[in-house]
Each structure stands twice: as structure tokens, then as C-alpha cells.
C-alpha atoms as a printed R data frame, in Angstrom:
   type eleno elety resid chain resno      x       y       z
1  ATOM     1    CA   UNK     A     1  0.426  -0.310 -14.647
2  ATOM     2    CA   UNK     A     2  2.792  -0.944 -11.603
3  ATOM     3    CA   UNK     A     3  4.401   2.450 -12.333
4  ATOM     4    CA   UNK     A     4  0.865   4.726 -12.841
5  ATOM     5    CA   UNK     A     5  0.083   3.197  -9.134
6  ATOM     6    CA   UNK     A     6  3.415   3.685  -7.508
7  ATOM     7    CA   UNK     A     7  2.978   7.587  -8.911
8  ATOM     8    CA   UNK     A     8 -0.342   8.164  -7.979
9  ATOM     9    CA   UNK     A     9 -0.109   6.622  -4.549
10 ATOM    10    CA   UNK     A    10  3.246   9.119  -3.950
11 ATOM    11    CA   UNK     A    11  1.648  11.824  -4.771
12 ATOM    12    CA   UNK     A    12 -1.135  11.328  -2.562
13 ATOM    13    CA   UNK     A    13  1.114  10.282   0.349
14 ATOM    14    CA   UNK     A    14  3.257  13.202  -0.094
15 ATOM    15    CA   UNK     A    15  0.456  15.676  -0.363
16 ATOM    16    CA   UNK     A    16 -0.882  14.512   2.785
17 ATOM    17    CA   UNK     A    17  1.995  14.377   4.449
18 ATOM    18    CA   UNK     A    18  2.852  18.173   3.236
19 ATOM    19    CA   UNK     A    19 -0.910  19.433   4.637
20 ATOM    20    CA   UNK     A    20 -0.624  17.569   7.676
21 ATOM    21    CA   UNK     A    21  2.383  16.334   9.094
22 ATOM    22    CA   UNK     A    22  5.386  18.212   8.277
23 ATOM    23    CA   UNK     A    23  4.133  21.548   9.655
24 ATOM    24    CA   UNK     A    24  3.729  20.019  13.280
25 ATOM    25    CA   UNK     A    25  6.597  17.976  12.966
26 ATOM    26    CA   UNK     A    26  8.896  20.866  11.999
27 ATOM    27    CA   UNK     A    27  7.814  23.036  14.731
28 ATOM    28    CA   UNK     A    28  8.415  20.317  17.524
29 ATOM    29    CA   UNK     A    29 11.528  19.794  16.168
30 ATOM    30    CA   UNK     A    30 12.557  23.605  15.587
31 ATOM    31    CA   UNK     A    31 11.696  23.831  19.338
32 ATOM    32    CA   UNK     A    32 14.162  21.382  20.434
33 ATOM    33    CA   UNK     A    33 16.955  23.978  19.923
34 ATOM    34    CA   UNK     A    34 18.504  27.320  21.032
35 ATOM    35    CA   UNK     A    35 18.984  29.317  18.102
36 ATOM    36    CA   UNK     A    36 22.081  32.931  17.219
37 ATOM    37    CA   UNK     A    37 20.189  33.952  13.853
38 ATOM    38    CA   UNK     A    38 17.327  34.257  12.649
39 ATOM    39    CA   UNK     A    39 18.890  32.496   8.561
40 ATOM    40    CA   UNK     A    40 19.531  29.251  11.270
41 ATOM    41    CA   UNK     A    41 15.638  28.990  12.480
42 ATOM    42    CA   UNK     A    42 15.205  29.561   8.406
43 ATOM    43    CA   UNK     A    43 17.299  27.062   7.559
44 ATOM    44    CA   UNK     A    44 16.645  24.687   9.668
45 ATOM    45    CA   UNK     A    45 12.624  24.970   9.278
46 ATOM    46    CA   UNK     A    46 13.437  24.447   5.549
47 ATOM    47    CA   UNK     A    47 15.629  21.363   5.772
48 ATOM    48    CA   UNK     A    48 13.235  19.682   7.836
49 ATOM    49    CA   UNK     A    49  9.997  20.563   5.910
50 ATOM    50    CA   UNK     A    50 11.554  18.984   2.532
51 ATOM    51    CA   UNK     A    51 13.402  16.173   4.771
52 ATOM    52    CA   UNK     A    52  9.809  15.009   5.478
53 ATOM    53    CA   UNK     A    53  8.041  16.348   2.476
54 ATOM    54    CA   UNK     A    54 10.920  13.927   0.485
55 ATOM    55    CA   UNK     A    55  9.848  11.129   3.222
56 ATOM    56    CA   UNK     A    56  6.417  11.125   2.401
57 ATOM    57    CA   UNK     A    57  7.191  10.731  -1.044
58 ATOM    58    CA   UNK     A    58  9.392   7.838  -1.115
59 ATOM    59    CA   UNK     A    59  7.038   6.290   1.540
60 ATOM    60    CA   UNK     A    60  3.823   6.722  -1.293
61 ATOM    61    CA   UNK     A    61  5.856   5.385  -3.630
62 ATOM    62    CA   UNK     A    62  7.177   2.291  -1.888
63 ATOM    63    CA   UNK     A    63  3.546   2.017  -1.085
64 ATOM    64    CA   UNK     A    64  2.056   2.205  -4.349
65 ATOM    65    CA   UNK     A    65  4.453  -0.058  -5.966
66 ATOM    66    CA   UNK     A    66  3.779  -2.947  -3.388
67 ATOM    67    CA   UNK     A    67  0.068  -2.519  -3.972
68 ATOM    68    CA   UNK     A    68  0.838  -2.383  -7.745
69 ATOM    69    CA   UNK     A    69  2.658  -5.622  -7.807
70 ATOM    70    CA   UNK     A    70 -0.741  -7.219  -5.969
71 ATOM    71    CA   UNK     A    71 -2.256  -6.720  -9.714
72 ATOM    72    CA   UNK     A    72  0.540  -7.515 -11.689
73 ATOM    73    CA   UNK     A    73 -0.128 -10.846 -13.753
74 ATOM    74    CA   UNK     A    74  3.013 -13.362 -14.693
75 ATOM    75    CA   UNK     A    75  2.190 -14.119 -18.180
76 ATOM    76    CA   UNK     A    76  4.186 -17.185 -19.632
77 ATOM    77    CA   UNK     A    77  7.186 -16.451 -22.039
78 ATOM    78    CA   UNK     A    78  5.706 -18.522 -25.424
């Protein structure tokens, strides 16, 4: 059951964190530089969209498995 929460509770995190903070984030941080092609805005925009997307993810999923392991039940070896 630990696993089904840890899952669920990612993808929520990351879905939330894809609608509403990487696209602020990545344009405060695509600001913060000077810039000789267009492929490097590109590049960069798309490195740190999955960078936080991949965040998000690994944050739900630390998340959900600490809430998971609230439930979980010890059950004697017989």
C-alpha cells in the first residue's frame, strides 16, 4: 500500500508543480542571463522546465512514501 501512496502523491506533486511552478520559475531564471542564439534560450528553458518538473516528482514521492509508512502495520513474524 506504501507504494500506491508514494505514486499517487508524485503524481499529484508533480502535476502541480508542472501547472504552477515551473513556468514562473523558468522564466526568472531564463532572465538571469544574456543569451547568442535563439537553440540556447531553447535549451536552456527546456533543461530547467524538466529539472523542476523531475523535482516535483521526486519531492511527491518522498512525500507519499513518508505518509505511506504512517499506515504501514508491523505484523509479527509467527
Amino acid at each position: 500500500m506504501r507504494y500506491v501512496i508514494a505514486s499517487i502523491a508524485a503524481i499529484l506533486v508533480a502535476l502541480a508543480v508542472t501547472v504552477f511552478v515551473s513556468p514562473p520559475l523558468t522564466g526568472w531564471v531564463l532572465q538571469q542571463f544574456t543569451y547568442e542564439s535563439p537553440d540556447s534560450v531553447d535549451d536552456l528553458d527546456m533543461l530547467v522546465f524538466m529539472a523542476i518538473n523531475v523535482s516535483g516528482l521526486i519531492a511527491g514521492w518522498l512525500l507519499g512514501w513518508a505518509i505511506g509508512g504512517a499506515f504501514e502495520k508491523d505484523e509479527p513474524v509467527e
